[in-house]
N, C-alpha and C positions, 0 to 999 in steps of 0.2 A: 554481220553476225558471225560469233567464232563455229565453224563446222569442220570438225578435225577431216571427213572426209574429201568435203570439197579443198581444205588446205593440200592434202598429201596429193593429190593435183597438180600443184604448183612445183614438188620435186620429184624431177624423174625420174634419178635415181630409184624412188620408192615403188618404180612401179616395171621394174624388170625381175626377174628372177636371178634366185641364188643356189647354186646345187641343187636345181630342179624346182625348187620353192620358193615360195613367198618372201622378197625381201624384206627381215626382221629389224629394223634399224635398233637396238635398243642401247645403243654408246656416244648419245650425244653430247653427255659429262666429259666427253675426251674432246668429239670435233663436232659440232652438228653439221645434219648435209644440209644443201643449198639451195634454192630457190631457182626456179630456168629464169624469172626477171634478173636478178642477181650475176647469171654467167653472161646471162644476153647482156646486158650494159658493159660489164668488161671487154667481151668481144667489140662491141659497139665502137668501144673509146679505140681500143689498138689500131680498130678498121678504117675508121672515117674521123676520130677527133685526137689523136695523141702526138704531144712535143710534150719538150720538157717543161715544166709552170714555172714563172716568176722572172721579169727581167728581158721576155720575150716580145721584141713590139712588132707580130706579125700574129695574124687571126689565130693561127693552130694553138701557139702558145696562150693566147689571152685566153681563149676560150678552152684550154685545160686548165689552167689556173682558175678559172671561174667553176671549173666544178672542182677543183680540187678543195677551193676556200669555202661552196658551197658543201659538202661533204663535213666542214668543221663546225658551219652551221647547224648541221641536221645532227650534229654528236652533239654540240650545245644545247639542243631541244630534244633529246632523248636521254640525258642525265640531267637536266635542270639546271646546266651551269650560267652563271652569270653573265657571262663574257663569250665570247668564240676564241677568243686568247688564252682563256687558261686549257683551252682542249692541244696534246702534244700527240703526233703521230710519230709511234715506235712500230721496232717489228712485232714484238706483241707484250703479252700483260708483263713478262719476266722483265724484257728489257725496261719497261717503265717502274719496275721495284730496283731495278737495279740503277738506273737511272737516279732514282730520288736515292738510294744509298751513296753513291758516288759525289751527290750535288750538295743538298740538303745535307745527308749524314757527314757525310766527308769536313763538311763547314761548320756544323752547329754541335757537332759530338764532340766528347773529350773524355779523356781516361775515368773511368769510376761513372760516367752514366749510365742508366739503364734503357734497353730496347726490350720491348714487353709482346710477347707472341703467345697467342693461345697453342694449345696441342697439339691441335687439329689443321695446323698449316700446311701448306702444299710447299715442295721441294723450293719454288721459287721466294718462297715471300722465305723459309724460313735459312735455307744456305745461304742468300742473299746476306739476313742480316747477319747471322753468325759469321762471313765471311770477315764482313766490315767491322763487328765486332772486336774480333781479334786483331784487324790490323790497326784498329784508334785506341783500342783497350778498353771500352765500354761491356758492360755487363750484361749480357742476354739472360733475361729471363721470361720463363711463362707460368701459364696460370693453367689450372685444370679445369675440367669439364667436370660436370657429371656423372654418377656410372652408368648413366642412361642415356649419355651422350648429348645431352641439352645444355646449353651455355648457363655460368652458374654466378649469379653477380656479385658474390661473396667472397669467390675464390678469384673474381678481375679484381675488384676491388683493394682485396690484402695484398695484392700482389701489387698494385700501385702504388708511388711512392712518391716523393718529391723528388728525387733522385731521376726517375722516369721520363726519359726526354721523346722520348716514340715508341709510340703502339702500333702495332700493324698487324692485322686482323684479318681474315677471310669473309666474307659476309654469307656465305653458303657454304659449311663441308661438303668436297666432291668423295667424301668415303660415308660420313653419317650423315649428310644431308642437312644438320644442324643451319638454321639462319640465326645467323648473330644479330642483337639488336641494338644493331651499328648506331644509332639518333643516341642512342643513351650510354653508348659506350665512348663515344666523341665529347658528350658532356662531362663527360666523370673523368677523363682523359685533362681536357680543356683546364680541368680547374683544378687539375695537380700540374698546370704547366706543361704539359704536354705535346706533340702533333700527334694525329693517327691518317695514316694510309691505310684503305681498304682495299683486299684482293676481292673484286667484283665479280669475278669468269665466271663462275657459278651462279651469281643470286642475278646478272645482267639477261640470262637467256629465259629465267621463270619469273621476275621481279621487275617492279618499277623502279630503275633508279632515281633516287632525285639529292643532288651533291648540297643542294640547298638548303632541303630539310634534314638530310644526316648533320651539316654541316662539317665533314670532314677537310682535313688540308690537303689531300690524294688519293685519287682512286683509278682503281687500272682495271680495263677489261681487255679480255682480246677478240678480234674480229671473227676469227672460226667457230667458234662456241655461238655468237649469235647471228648464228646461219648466215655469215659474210665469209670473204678470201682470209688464206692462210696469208702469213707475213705479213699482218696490219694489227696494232695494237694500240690503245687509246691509254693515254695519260690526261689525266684531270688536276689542277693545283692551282691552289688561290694564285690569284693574280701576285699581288705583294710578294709572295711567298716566292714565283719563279722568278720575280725581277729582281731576286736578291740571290738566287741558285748561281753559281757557275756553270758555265756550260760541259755539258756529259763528252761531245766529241769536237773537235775541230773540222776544218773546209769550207767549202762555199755553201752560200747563201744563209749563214749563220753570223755574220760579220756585219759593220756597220764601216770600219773602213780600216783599213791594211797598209802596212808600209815594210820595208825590209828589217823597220828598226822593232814593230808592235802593231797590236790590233787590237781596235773597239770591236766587241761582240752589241750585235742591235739586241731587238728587243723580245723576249716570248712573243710565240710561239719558235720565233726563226729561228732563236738562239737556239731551240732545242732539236734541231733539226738538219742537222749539218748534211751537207750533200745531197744528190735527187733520191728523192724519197720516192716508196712505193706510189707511184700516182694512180696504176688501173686499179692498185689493191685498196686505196683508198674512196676513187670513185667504185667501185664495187661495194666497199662496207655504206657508203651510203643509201644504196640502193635495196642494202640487205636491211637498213635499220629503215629504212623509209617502208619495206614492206613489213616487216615487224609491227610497226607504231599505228598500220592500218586497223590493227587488232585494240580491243580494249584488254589492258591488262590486267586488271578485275576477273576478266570474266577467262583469259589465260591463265592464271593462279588458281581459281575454280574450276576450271577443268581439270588442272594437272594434277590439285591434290587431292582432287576425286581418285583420278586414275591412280596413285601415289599407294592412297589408300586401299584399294583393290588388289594393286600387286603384293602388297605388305599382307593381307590376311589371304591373298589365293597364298603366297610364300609359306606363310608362317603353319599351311594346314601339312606341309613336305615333311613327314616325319625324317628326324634329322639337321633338319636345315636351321640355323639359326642366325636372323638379320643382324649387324652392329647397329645401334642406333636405330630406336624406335620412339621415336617421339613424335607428339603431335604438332602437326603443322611443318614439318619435315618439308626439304626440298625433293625433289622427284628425282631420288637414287634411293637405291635399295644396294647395300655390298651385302655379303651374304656367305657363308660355308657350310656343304656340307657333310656329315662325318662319311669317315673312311673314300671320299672323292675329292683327289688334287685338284685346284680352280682349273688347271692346265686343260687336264682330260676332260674336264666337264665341259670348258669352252669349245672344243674339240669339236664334242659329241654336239653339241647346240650348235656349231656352225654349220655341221652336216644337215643340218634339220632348218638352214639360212638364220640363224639367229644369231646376230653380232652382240656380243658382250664383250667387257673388260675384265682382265686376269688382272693379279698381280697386287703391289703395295699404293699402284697409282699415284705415283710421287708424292707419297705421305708416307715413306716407311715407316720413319718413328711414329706415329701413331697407330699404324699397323700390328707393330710389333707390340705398342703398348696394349692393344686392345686383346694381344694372347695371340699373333696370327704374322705369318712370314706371306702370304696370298689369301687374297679374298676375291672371291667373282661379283661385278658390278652392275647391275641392269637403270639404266636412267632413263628418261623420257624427253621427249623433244613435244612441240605443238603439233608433231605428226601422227603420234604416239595411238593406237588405238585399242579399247581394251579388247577386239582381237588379237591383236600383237601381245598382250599379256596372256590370255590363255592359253596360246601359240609357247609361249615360254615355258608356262606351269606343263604344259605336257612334253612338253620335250625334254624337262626336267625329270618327271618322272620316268621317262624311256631313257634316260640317262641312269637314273640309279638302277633302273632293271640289270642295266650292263653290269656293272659294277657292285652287285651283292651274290 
């Protein structure tokens, strides 16, 4: 049974003090903290099972390669993929956008296509493709939102085209909390001809993935967000789809056989995996997503947007304060500003008080700046999240604007 108490147990970080108080976690939207199973298993591996995986015929190695292959299993059954082959370990969600720009886009774009982004993207999905844009000549374009911040199917839609060769989409705003609904934007994508990649980071730590029933051609989370190690990040892509990609980097254990004159590259996963990869970082995400899955996620999405909602109307009674993106069924971020208080000094004054928040454009400036706002302050929730930790904020909020009128 989900018991946010008994979970915040499990990380101990959450249970020392910060400037004399209560540790406030409330900026999991950036990194979530970690689980003591999660740090204990990496220790574990370093101490008593670690060599390098693949190609090693002596115990140490087989048996880190047996968790490292088991670790691609346990991502296959946490986003519902078909295969354990179409799952690729990067260092995190960027390098897997950037990865399919490189492979995928790099092969299948040509001058006068179009690459279709919503708004509301995060620095990685949207520099990414603007980057590769420009250097194939393809035409980036996006589609608006709502002024309410809600995905608007009218405005994906017109913006679709035959011309439209990739969509790539967010499944969660980490600034409005928006859930895109990704099943039906993959459909409507598909049959203009299309691929879509989905940026996951966001909807992976409060949502069910399932790569099956979106049916997307890619989808990218990273490891830190769902309370796994930093420098692990998951790439998802139809099978067909990788075995026709060129490979992203060169080196070993990505090859099928070499000569002075040429080289066969084998076959995904390897091909996309040149060199030793993070192995603690990846037996670690396994362990983070194995204690995740212990949870129902039902009843994880019910608690959070309980909570969600609680800090949206304790928020919105802050005379002054006004949230971006208020919609219902929201992801569990609240960005927020309020007058005459810089995000800076407000974060300032809430950290004194142990209350971790996010300043800043949150690597979405352009939507930042669309929304009328150069900084906004971000309060998010993790499954540790408790609605003490929200009234913990709403006063320290207030004893924040005391300062400052």
């Amino acid at each position: 049974m989900f018991n946010v108490y008994d979970i915040r147990k499990d990380f101990p970080i959450l249970n020392q003090t910060v400037e004399g108080k209560r540790n406030i976690y409330l900026d999991t939207a950036a990194s979530a903290q970690k689980p003591a199973v999660m740090a204990e298993r990496i220790s574990r591996f370093y101490l008593t099972e670690y060599a390098n995986v693949h190609r090693g015929n002596y115990f140490l190695s087989e048996h880190s390669t047996e968790s490292y292959e088991r670790a691609r299993k346990t991502v296959q059954l946490f986003i519902n993929a078909e295969r354990p082959e179409e799952v690729i370990f990067t260092r995190n969600a960027t390098e897997g956008i950037n990865l399919v720009a490189a492979t995928y886009g790099a092969s299948n774009l040509h001058p006068g296509d179009e690459i279709l982004l919503s708004r509301a993207e995060h620095h990685a999905n949207l520099v990414t493709w603007q980057q590769w844009a420009q250097k194939i000549g393809a035409v980036l374009k996006y589609f608006d939102l709502n002024e309410d911040g809600s995905f608007s199917k009218e405005k994906f839609l017109s913006a679709l085209s035959s011309q439209t060769k990739i969509v790539s989409v967010t499944a969660m705003s980490n600034v409005l909390g928006t859930v895109f609904p990704v099943k039906n934007i993959c459909a409507a994508a598909h049959s203009a001809g299309a691929k879509v990649l989905i940026d996951a980071c966001q909807f992976a730590v409060h949502k069910k993935i399932d790569v099956h029933d979106f049916d997307c051609d890619f989808l990218v989370f990273s490891g830190h967000k769902v309370y796994g190690p930093t420098g692990i990040g998951i790439l998802y892509g139809k099978y067909d789809l990788l075995c026709n990609m060129p490979p992203y980097q060169y080196g070993g254990d990505m090859i099928d056989h070499v000569s002075y004159e040429s080289t066969q590259f084998t076959t995904p996963p390897a091909r996309f995996e040149a060199g030793t990869q993070a192995i603690a970082q990846v037996v670690g995400l396994d362990a983070s997503l194995q204690y995740l899955m212990q949870f129902n996620f039902s009843e994880i999405e019910a608690y959070e947007s309980s909570l969600t909602d609680y800090m949206t109307e304790q928020l919105l009674q802050i005379k002054g304060l006004k949230i971006v993106g208020q919609i219902p069924d929201k992801g569990g971020v609240c960005s927020f500003a309020i007058d005459k208080i810089h995000p800076q000094d407000l974060a300032f004054v809430l950290g004194k008080e142990g209350i971790a928040v996010r300043t800043g454009h949150f690597c979405a400036e352009p939507l930042v700046n669309l929304l009328g706002y150069t900084s906004l302050t971000r309060a998010s929730l993790g499954i540790y999240t408790t609605k003490e930790d929200i009234d913990e904020l709403i006063r320290a909020l207030y004893k924040a604007k005391s300062f400052f009128e």
